[in-house]
C-alpha positions, 0 to 999 in steps of 0.5 A: 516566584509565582505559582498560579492556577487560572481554573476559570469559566469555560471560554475565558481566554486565558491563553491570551494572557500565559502567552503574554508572560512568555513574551514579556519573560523572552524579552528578558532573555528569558527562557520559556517552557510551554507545556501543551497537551496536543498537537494542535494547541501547539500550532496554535500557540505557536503561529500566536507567538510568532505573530507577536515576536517574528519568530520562535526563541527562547520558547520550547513548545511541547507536550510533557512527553517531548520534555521527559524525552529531552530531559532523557537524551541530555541526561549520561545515563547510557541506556537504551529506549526500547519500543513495545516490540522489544518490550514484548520480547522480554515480557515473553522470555520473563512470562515462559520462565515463571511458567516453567518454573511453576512459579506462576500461580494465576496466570495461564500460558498455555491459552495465548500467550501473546495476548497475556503479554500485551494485556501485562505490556498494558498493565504495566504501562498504566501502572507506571503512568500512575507512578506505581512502582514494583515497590509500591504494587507489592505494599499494596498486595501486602494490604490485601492479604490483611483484608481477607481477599481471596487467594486467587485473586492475591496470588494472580497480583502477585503473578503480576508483581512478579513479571512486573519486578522482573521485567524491571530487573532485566531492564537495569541489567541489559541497560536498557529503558522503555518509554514509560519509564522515562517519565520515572528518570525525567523527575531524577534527572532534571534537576542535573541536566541543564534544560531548566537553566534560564527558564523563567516562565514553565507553563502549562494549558488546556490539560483537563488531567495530569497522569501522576507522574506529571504531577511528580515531575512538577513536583520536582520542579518546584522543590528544584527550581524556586525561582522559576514561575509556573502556571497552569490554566484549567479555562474549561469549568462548566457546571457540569466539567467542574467535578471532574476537572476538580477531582483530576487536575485542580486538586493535585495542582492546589495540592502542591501549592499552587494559588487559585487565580479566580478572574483574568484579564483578557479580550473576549472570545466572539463566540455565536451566542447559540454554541455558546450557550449550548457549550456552557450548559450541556450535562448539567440537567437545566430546564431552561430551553435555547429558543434559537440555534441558527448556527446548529444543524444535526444531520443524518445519513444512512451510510459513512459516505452519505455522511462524509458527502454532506459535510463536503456540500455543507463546507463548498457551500460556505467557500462559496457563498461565505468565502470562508477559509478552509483552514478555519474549518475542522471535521471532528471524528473519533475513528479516522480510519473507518472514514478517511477513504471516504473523506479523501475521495468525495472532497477531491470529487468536491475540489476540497483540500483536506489538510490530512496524512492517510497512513495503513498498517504494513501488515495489511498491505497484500505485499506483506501478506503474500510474503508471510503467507510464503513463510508460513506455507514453507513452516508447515510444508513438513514431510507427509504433512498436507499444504493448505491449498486455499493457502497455496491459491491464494499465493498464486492469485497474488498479483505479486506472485512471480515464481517463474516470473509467472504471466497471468496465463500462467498463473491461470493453469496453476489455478487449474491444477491445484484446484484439481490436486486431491493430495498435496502430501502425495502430490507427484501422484496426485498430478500425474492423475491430472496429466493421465486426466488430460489425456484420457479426456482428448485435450492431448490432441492439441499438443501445443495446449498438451506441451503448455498444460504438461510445463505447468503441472511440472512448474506446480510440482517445482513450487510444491517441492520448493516448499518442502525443501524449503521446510528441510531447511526451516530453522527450529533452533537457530541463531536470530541471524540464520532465520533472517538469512532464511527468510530473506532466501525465500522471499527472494526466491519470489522476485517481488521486487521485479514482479513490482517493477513488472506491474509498473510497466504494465498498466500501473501508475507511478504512485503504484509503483513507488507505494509497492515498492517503499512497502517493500522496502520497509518490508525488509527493513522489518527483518533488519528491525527483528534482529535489532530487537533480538540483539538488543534484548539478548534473545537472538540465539536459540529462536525458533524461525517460528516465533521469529516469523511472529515477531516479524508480524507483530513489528508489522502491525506496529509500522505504516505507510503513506496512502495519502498526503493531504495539502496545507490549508486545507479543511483539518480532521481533528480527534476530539481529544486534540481541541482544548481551547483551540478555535475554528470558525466551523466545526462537523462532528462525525459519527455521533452513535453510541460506541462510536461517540463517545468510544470508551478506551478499554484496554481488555486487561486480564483483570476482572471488573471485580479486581478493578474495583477492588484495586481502584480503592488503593488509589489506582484507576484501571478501566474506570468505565464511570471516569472515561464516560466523564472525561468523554463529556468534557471532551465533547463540551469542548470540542462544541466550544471550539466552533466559533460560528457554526456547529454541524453534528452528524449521526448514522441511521445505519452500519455499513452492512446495512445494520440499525444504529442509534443515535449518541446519547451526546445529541440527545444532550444537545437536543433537550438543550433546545425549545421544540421550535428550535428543534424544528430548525436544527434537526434535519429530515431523516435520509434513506438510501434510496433518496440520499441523491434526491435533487435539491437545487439548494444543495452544492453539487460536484459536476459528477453529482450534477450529470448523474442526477440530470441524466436520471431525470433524461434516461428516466423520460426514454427521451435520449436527448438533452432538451428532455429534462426535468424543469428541476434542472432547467438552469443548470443545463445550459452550462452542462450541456455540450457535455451531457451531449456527449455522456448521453451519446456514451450512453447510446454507445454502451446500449448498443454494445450491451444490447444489439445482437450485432457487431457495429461501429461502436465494437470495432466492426466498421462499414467502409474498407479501410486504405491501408496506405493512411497506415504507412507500412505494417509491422511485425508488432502491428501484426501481433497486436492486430492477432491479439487484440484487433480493437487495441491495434484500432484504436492505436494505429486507426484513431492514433491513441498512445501510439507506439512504434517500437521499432522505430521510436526506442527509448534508449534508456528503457531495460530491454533497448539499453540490453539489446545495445549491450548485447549487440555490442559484445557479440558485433565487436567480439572477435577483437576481444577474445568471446570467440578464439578463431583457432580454437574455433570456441567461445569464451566470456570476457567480463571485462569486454562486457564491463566495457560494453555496458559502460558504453551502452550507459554512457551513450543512453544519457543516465544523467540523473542516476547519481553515482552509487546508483549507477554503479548498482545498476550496472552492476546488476546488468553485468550479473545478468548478462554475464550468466547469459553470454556464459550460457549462450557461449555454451550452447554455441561451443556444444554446436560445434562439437555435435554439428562439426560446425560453428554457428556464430552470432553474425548478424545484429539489429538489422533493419528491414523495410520489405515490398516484396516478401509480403507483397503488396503490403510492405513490412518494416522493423528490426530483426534482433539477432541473426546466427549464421553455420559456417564451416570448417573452411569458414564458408557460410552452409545457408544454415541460420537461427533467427533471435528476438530478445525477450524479457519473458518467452512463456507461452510464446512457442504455443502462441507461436505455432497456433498463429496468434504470435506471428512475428517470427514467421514475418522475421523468417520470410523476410531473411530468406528472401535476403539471404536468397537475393544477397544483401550487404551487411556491415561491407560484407556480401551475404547469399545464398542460393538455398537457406535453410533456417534452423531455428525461430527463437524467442530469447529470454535474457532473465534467468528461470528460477534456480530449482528449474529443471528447463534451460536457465535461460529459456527459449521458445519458438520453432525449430528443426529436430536436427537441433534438438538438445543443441540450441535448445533442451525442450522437446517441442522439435519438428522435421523439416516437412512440418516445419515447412507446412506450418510456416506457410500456414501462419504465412497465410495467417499474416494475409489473413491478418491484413484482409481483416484490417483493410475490410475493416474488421477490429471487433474484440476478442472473445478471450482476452489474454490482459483480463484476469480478476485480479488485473486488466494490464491494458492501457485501453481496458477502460475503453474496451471494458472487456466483458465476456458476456456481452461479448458471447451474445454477439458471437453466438449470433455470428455463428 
């Protein structure tokens, strides 16, 4: 039985030798437990094993934690391990029953309760890491009130006490455990469950200090298991480190009988001799000065990402020069998140791997905002109680906000009217001021705008009203169950799912995508995780959905997602507490400012300074500011110690809102440990803002640091050419310079479409005529990318870039191709399978025929990645889309029939076009989606038809329609009338007639509108004859034939216009782009274009 402590001067390396004993016990068949005290002195005692052995057996590396932990999961205790969140629950129920019951005497509710519930959450868990029991707490009490303590300051520890023995109580009797408590259970529970079985070596290394209820869990193995040998290794003393490692660590294991081993033997650590003795004698106030410090540096910057961009230079340099390893380098700092943006973008511009996980908090991701900002409207929507409106803007500037499956023109026109909404408790008045407004100021006029404005004061008024009815149905007592099933009902309502998938399509990548969409998930999942909560801790019934809404905020805070995912073998960012004892050949320390290093771990308790002192003198340390500042000093000691060749520490000049900062205290430690001329040479000059990119050809630079300061210097001569540059720079050009020719002609472009007052080349406005037979044939999606956006149809069918040709070139997987597959299916084959009865002259749904079309239409798309159930979800989703569409769809053709005593049918489907005549000379080509043909009684064909173009969404889509800035549906209609005027064959049947008259232009949506709509569930927009008003459509923007004649030969010229601009060569930008808003430009060339109002309205005013 051997009981050592290697208490030993400060790099002995005393883990050379405990691993030696581990090997020599597991050669035995042995068993080994190595305890260590964080993660990186674990890989590091693991990757020495395995060198030596091959492989891990017979060893548990781990932390004390991990051990209590399995000790816990072997033990047949059958309780339940609850995190913080459901601690906080119970706290919360124990804390409002004192208080109702006047039995708290201190402690103060009504402030804030959760506040009072983490600060006694924090409390508790510091008492128990101390092995202070309820028992033990009130011996302690006891003791007070015999040494005359105030009555105020006893009865606020017996207000602790008591919430303190309750919540222990209530534990036992739900069977339920938290995780402090473990350490409690692994000191009964060891010596049953087996794991000590076989073990021979139980050792523990680089601990500077033993919470209490380690030191009784080894305490426990020592009574327990006599034979087993256990060493412990405390290399870190200094004259400095001594007291504290005395006071923490050493006295507690001599006091439990442990023999002090004062001299090993093992290899010597090769450590420069300047960070060596720099290490050994930081803190201790010696008048002996270090008169070399090579290996040392201490940098300044005037902001994190100056900061973060030298350390990147300084570490390229020694791959480069010294061909050094990244992962024998590591980046120390005590606040990884207020760095970690700016480490992941300049080592990627750098070429750096950093071996580093970025994870964010849920709740600060805006797709969580957005859903707690619904619910939290919806709470406080009560009658005659008034919205928030910034609250309410807000929502609708969301780029997640889809009420309506809002487009961004939408979403513009709700901004609109909220902002000019004086009174959202009486808000149907107070819109119809806007609407009297809007007529009283001229803009009814244009009564497509008026339509368009007057639809979305109504949609405005929908969402209000949904958020009012929603309140009526807000649980105030309920069930945990009943407000997870309300919540959920509301964030659906919002289909952010699909709003999600929307963006992906748009303009987003696929990490976007995958991010948005698993935050979402987990989202949901925190929902499932409150009702777990509450089950658990018998609090379900009778909740408020308001304090279910709190709880959903607080798991929140608590849950994360992955932003980054760093490579191994890269550069490691490392917390200072994780290095004890382990080496890397170069250490950076960031962020050396006092309050940021050392950072003193306040815990804001809800004693005063006053009662921390007092119980600190019964043996229980709270906040001891004193001891943190000492365990800090060790720390960083340690973290000096662990660079083998090289030191760099790197302090702020400056806060980020440009505030002064001062230097750590900790530098100027390491700075009076140096003579004045070593001084010279490890601080480095002071850098300002304005010259942090200042040339140094000394220096490591990316190439995009390189081109910005080569191009300074030319931009800065007025010379635009790549011969002007500074002699500075003479020896790097030449490797640049094809490609600082082409920056310095992308500099000439953007002058000239900032500055010169004319259209030019440069901004789409060409000087020869264009051939358009280098085009082929023109579209209708040509031509409405041409009305949209003439520079985008440039750039796709002129320079070919991303080219897409819908018509021809269908994914058939996508959405909408696989939709329009299914749809054309159903209705072309329907006869034969009951959708219409020819006796009955109507139109019934057969969900099995249509079942069997989306099984044909999968099939023949080629899903074979999908696995099963995922497919099956699919089509499942498909078939509940679809069949409310057909149902609709067969609804408004059976209400034809009884109003026109005729039957318009489905007849025509996909029909493929390539048209020299309608358009002549030009010739169009493409695919019409739907063609609905009126036959009469006796089954013969009027000449009547509708034309359909299926859409995902069809807002703004009559407006653009009638205006002519969406002339698809015109192109459609011309080229049917033709055809049914000459007769064409279609599926072996001749179609003709000598006077066609066209019912409808439709765009068709297949995605139902929101349920609390009062338009059609399935909308439709486009033109069409006021014969047909309230039969194909319910909306009242209806024309009579002379209009509807008169204005499609209007948008018919429009179509030539179109095409005259395009041969004359005109592709400039449009003054209004319909993809720009401030929250999204949702075009794949917006980073070529780089759309921007003001440079454009100077251009056109010249025009004019």
């Amino acid at each position: 039985m051997i009981r050592e402590l290697h208490y030993l001067p400060l790099y002995t390396n005393s883990r050379e030798q405990l691993i030696e004993h581990s090997i020599n016990a597991i050669k035995k068949g042995k068993k080994v437990i190595y305890i260590a005290p964080s993660r990186e002195v674990m890989f590091d005692v693991r990757n020495r094993v395995i060198g030596m052995l091959g492989g891990l057996m017979n060893i548990t590396i781990c932390g004390f934690d991990d051990l209590e932990m399995e000790i816990f999961e072997r033990s047949n205790n059958n309780l339940t391990v609850i995190s913080k969140d459901e601690a906080a629950i119970l706290l919360t129920r124990i804390i409002d029953k004192l208080s109702e019951d006047r039995k708290l005497q201190s402690l103060k509710v009504e402030d804030n309760l959760s506040g009072l519930v983490n600060s006694i959450y924090d409390l508790i868990k510091l008492f128990k890491r101390q092995a202070i029991t309820p028992e033990k707490f009130q011996k302690i009490i006891d003791q007070f009130k015999n040494n005359t303590v105030d009555n105020y300051t006893i009865n606020k520890f017996v207000d602790i006490y008591n919430i303190y023995e309750l919540y222990r109580r209530e534990l036992i009797s739900l069977k339920l455990t938290d995780v402090d408590d473990r350490s409690f259970i692994a000191c009964e529970e060891i010596g049953k469950c087996g794991i000590m079985d076989g073990v021979e070596e139980f050792i523990i290394d680089g601990f500077i200090n033993i919470d209490p209820i380690n030191v009784s869990l080894i305490k426990t193995i020592m009574e327990s298991f006599s034979e087993i040998n256990l060493r412990c290794s405390v290399p870190f003393r200094t004259d400095s480190t001594e007291a504290f490692l005395e006071e923490n660590i050493v006295k507690d294991l001599l006091g439990l009988g442990f023999i002090e081993k004062e001299q090993i033997s093992t290899s010597e650590l090769l450590i420069d001799p300047s960070i060596r003795v720099l290490s050994q004698g930081l803190f201790n106030l010696s008048t002996e000065r270090i008169s070399k410090g090579e290996s040392i540096a201490i940098l300044n910057a005037p902001c994190i990402e100056d900061e973060v961009r030298q350390t990147a230079r300084e570490i390229k340099k020694l791959v480069m020069e010294e061909k050094e390893s990244l992962e024998n380098i590591a980046i120390v700092v005590n606040d990884a998140e207020q760095y970690e943006d700016y480490m992941i973008e300049v080592f990627k511009e750098l070429g750096i791997k950093l071996d580093y996980i970025q994870n964010k908090s849920i709740s600060s991701h805006p797709i969580f905002r957005l859903v707690i900002e619904i619910l939290h409207l919806v709470e406080q929507a009560e009658a005659n109680n008034f919205i928030d409106k910034e609250k309410f803007v807000d929502i609708i500037l969301s780029p997640y906000f889809n009420f309506y499956q809002s487009s961004k023109e939408t979403a513009k026109e709700y901004l609109y009217v909220v902002k000019n909404l004086k009174d959202t408790v009486n808000y149907e008045a107070s819109l119809e001021k806007i609407i009297n407004n809007i007529k009283s100021t001229g803009e009814s006029k244009d009564m497509v705008e008026y339509e368009f404005k007057l639809e979305t004061i109504t949609q405005v008024k929908e969402i209000i009203n949904f958020f009012y009815k929603s309140n009526n149905d807000f649980p105030r007592e309920a069930i945990a169950k009943e407000c997870f099933e309300f919540c959920i009902k509301i964030i659906d309502s919002f289909m952010i799912a699909q709003k999600i998938k929307d963006l992906y399509k748009e303009k987003c990548d696929i990490m976007f995508y995958r991010e948005n969409i698993e935050v979402y998930r987990q989202i949901l999942n925190i929902f499932e995780r409150a009702n777990e909560i509450l089950a658990l801790t018998k609090t379900d019934e009778n909740i408020s959905c308001s304090r279910y809404i709190e709880l959903i905020e607080n798991i929140a805070n608590s849950a994360h997602y992955t932003v980054f995912s760093g490579a191994n073998g890269g550069v490691k960012v490392i917390e200072p507490d994780l290095l004890r004892g382990v080496n890397f050949d170069f250490i950076f320390v960031l962020g050396l400012n006092e309050g940021a290093y050392p950072k003193l771990n306040q815990k804001h308790l809800i004693l005063s300074s006053v009662e921390l002192e007092l119980i600190r003198n019964y043996g229980i340390r709270l906040e001891d500011l004193d001891w943190e500042l000492q365990r800090e000093k060790v720390r960083f000691i340690l973290t000096c110690s662990s660079a083998v060749k090289g030191l760099y520490l790197s302090y702020r000049t400056a806060e980020e809102d440009g505030g002064y900062m001062i230097k750590s205290g900790f530098l100027d430690e390491v700075q009076s440990a140096f003579s004045e001329t070593a001084i010279e040479n490890i601080v480095k000059p002071k850098i300002a803002m304005r010259n942090r990119f200042d040339f140094n050809s000394k220096a490591v630079w990316s190439p995009n640091e390189l081109n910005k300061n080569i191009l300074k210097g030319i931009w800065q001569e007025r010379d635009y050419n790549v011969s002007c540059v500074s002699q500075n720079y003479n020896s790097l050009v030449e490797e640049h310079k094809q490609n600082l020719g082409v920056i310095i002609q992308l500099g000439k472009i953007e002058h000239s479409r900032d500055y010169y007052k004319k259209y030019n080349e440069f901004d789409g406005r060409l000087s020869n005529e264009i051939d358009l037979n280098s085009l082929g044939h023109f579209s209708a999606s040509k031509i409405n990318t041409y009305k949209k956006c003439p520079f985008k149809f440039y750039l796709q069918n002129m320079l070919k870039l991303n080219n897409f040709e819908e018509e021809e070139d269908l994914d058939p997987r996508s959405r909408g191709t696989l939709i329009h597959s299914i749809l054309e299916m159903y209705y072309r084959c329907g006869d034969s399978n009951g959708i219409y009865d020819a006796e009955t002259e109507k139109y019934a749904v057969n969900e099995e025929w249509l079942r069997n079309c989306i099984d044909k239409a999968i099939a023949k798309a080629g899903f074979t990645s999908l696995n099963d159930f995922v497919l099956k979800q699919y089509c499942e989703e498909l078939f509940n889309k679809l069949g409310s569409f057909v149902e609709k769809d067969s609804q408004m053709l059976n209400n034809y029939k009884s109003q026109k005593n005729a039957i318009l049918r489905p007849y025509i489907f996909e029909l493929g076009f390539k048209d020299s005549e309608s358009f002549a000379p030009y010739t169009f080509k493409g695919f019409i989606d739907r063609i609905d043909l009126e036959f009469n009684n006796d089954g013969k064909f009027t000449g009547n038809f509708v034309i359909y173009d299926y859409k995902g969404s069809v807002d703004s889509k009559f407006k653009d329609s009638v205006t002519g800035k969406d002339l698809q549906l015109t192109i459609y209609y011309f080229i049917i009338m033709r055809l049914l005027k000459e007769g064409f064959e279609y599926e072996k049947q001749w179609i003709k007639h000598d006077n066609p008259k066209c019912l409808g232009l439709f765009y068709y949506s297949y995605k139902d509108k929101h349920v609390t709509a009062k338009i059609d569930d399935y909308s439709k927009e486009g033109m069409y004859l006021d014969v047909c008003q309230d039969i194909l459509t319910h909306k009242r923007d209806s024309m009579n034939k002379l209009s509807f004649d008169t204005l499609i030969q209007l948008l018919s010229s429009k179509i030539y216009e179109a095409i005259k601009n395009i041969e004359s060569g005109n592709f400039t930008l449009p003054f209004e782009c319909s993809s720009y808003d401030n929250e999204f430009i949702s075009c794949e060339f917006s980073h070529i274009c780089r759309y921007n109002e003001q440079r454009l309205e100077i251009k056109i005013k010249e025009v004019e």
